[in-house]
C-alpha positions in Angstrom: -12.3 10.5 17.0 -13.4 7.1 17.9 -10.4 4.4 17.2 -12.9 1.5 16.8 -14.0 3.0 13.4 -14.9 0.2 10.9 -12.3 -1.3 8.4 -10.9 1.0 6.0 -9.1 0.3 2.6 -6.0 0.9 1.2 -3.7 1.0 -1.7 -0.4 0.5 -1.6 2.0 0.8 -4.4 5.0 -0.7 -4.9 8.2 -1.6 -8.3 8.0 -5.3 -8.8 11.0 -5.3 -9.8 12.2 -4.4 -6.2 9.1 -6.3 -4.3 6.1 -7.9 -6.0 3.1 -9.6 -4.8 4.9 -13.2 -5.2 7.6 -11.5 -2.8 5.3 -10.8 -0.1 3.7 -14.4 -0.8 7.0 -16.3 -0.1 7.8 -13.7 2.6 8.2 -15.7 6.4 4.6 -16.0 7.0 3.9 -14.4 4.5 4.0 -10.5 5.9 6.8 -8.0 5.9 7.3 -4.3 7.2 6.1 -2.1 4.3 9.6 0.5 4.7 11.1 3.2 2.4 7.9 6.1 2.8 9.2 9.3 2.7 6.5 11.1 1.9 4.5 13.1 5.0 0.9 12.8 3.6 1.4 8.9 3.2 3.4 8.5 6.0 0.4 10.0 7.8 -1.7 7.7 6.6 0.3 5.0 8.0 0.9 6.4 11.1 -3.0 7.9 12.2 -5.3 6.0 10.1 -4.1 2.5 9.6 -5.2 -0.4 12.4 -4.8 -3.8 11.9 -7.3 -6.1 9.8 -7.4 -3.0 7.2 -7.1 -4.0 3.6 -5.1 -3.4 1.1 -4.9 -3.3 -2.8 -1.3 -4.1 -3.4 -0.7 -1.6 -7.3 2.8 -2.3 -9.1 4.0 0.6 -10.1 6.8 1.2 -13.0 5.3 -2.0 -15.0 4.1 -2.7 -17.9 1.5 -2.6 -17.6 1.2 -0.7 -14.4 -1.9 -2.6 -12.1 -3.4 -3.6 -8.9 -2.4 -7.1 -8.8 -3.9 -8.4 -5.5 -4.8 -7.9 -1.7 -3.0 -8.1 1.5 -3.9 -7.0 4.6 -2.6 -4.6 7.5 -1.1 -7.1 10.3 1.2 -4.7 12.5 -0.1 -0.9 12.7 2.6 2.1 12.4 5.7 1.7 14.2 9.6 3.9 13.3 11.0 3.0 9.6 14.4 1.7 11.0 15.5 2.3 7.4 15.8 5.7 8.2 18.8 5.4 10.0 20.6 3.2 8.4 23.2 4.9 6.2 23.4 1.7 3.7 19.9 1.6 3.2 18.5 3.3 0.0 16.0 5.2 2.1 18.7 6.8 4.5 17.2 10.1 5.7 20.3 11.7 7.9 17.6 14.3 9.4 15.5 11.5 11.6 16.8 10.7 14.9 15.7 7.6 16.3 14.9 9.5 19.7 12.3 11.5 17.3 11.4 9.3 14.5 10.1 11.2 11.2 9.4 8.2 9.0 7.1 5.1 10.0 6.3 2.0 8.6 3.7 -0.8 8.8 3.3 -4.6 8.6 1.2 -6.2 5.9 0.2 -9.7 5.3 -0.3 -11.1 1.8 -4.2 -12.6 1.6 -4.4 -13.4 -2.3 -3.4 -12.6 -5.9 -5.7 -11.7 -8.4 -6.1 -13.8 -12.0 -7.0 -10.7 -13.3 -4.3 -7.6 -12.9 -6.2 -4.7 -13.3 -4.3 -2.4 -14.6 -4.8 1.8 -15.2 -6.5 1.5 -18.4 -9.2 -1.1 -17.1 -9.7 1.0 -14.0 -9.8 4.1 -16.3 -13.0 2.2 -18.3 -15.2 2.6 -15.0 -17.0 5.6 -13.9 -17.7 3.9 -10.8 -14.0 4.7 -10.1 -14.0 8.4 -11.4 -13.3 9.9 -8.3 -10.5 7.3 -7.1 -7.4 8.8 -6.2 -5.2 6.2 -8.1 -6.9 8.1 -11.3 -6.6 11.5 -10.6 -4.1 13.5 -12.7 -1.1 13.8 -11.5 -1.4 11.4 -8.4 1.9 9.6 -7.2 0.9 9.3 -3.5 2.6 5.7 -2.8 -0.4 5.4 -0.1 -3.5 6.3 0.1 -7.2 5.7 1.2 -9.6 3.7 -1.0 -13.4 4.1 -0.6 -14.7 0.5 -0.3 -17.0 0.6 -3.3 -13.7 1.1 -5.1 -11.6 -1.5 -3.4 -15.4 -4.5 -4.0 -15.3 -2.9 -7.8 -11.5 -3.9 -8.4 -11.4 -7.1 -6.2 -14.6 -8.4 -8.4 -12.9 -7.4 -11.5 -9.5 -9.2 -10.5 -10.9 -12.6 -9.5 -8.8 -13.5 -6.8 -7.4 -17.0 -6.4 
């Protein structure tokens, strides 16, 4: 496959309560590593299909009410989730071995945050976002790919300052 495919979009979800879109913001220069995946499918994503300069809807999870709530973008692509190995860490996995890292982890940059959360029920009002992953039944992938119609619909709608 051709690396120098065009920009592709992202959502990435995250607790507020453990790191919010105002954390990121007042995050040295405003970036951080986006740690803690532990799940293969969006660990892949990560790894193979994110390249710097991709964007990304930044979704709080486990909030009332749950929403996308702004956008950042991907600054540092997929490098190994030193979390993994740390036994103090929450997201300890005692199978990786840093010699053969299973978990990675990227960079994003915070761009902007919306006046407008849009949360599940907005999104839900749009047949334009039918087919959106963040809407299918039963879908808890932490990240995953965004079509770019979806990702112009939902910036629109949240009015970013």
């Amino acid at each position: 496959m051709n690396r120098a495919v065009s920009q592709r979009y992202w959502l990435m979800k995250t607790e507020p309560d453990v790191f919010s879109i105002d954390d990121l913001k007042n995050s040295p220069n405003q970036s951080t590593c986006w740690d803690g995946v532990r799940n293969y499918q969006a660990r892949n994503f990560m790894r193979d299909d994110m390249r710097i300069g991709d964007k990304v809807l930044v979704y709080h999870s486990n909030a009332e009410p749950s929403c996308v709530v702004g956008i950042a973008t991907i600054c540092r692509e997929a490098y190994p989730d030193h979390t993994a190995w740390d036994p103090t860490d929450p997201h300890f996995d005692p199978k990786t071995d840093p010699a053969n890292p299973r978990w990675m982890m990227v960079d994003i940059r915070y761009e902007s945050k919306f006046n407008v959360p849009q949360s599940l029920a907005m999104l839900r009002e749009l047949s334009e976002l039918s087919a959106m992953e963040l809407l299918r039944k039963g879908s808890r992938l932490s990240v995953q790919p965004v079509r770019k119609k979806e990702f112009d619909i939902i910036v629109k709608r949240g009015k970013p300052a």
